[in-house]
N, C-alpha and C positions, 0 to 999 in steps of 0.2 A: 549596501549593508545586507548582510546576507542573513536570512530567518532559517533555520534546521529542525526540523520533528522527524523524530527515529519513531517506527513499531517494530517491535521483535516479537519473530515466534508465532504468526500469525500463520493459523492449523490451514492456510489454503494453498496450493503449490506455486509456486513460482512461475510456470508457467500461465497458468489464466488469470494471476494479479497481474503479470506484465502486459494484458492485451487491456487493460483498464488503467496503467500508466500510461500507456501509446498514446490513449486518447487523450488525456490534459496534459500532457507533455509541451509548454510553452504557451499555454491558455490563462490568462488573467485569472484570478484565484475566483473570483467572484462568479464569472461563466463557468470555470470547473467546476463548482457548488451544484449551479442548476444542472448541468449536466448531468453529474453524477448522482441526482436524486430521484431521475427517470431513468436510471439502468437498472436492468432487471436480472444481472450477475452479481454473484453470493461477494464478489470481492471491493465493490463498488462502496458498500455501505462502510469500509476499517478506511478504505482509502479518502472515501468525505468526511470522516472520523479525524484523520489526521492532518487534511487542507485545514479542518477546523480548529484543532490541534495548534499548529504553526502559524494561524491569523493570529490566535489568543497570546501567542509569545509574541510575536512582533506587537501587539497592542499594547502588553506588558511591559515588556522588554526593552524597546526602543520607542514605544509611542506614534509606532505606525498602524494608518487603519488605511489608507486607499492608496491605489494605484501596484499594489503587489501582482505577479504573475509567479507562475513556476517555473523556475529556471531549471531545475533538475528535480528528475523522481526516478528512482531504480530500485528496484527488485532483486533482494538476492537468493540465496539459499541457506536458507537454517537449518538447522540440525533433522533427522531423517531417524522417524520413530518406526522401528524396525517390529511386525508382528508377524503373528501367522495361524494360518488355516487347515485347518487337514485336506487332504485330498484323496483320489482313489490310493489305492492301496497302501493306503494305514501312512502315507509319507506325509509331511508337512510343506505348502506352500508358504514361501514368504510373501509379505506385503509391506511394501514402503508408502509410510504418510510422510508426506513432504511438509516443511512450516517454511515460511517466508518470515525476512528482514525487509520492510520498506522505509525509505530513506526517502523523503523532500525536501526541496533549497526553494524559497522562495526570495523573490528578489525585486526592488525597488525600479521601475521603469527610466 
């Protein structure tokens, strides 16, 4: 039985959320927890956000509380908030803010 919590839109790039999936990538839900409450990257805190997220559904949901792990977590690419800056002479610099989609499966042992 398979447990799913989506975040959309999450203002951090895609990039440094994925080196924060890498690591509970296949870690029992519960060890991901402690884990992710001693890291000290900005993308750490949506991502135990949403382990927390996907326990409270399978609790709800199906009436599961132990033995879950994370079968799957990825990181995509969300929509790319397009600005910009002035620079020397009188031209404008663009800047991309990138947001992230993250996506977890959690899954019964």
């Amino acid at each position: 039985m398979e447990i799913t919590a989506k975040l959309r839109n999450l203002r951090i790039s895609p990039r440094k959320a994925r080196r924060i999936a890498d690591l509970v990538r296949g870690m029992e839900a519960d060890a991901a927890q402690i884990s992710l409450k001693f890291l000290s990257q900005r993308a750490a805190e949506p991502i135990l956000k949403l382990i927390n997220s996907a326990l409270a559904n399978a609790k709800k949901n199906n009436s599961i509380e132990q033995g879950l792990f994370i079968k799957k977590i990825f990181v995509d690419q969300g929509q790319v908030y397009k600005r910009y800056r002035p620079a020397p002479r009188g031209i404008a610099m663009p800047i991309s803010k990138k947001t992230s989609h993250i996506t977890i499966v959690l899954d019964k042992k």
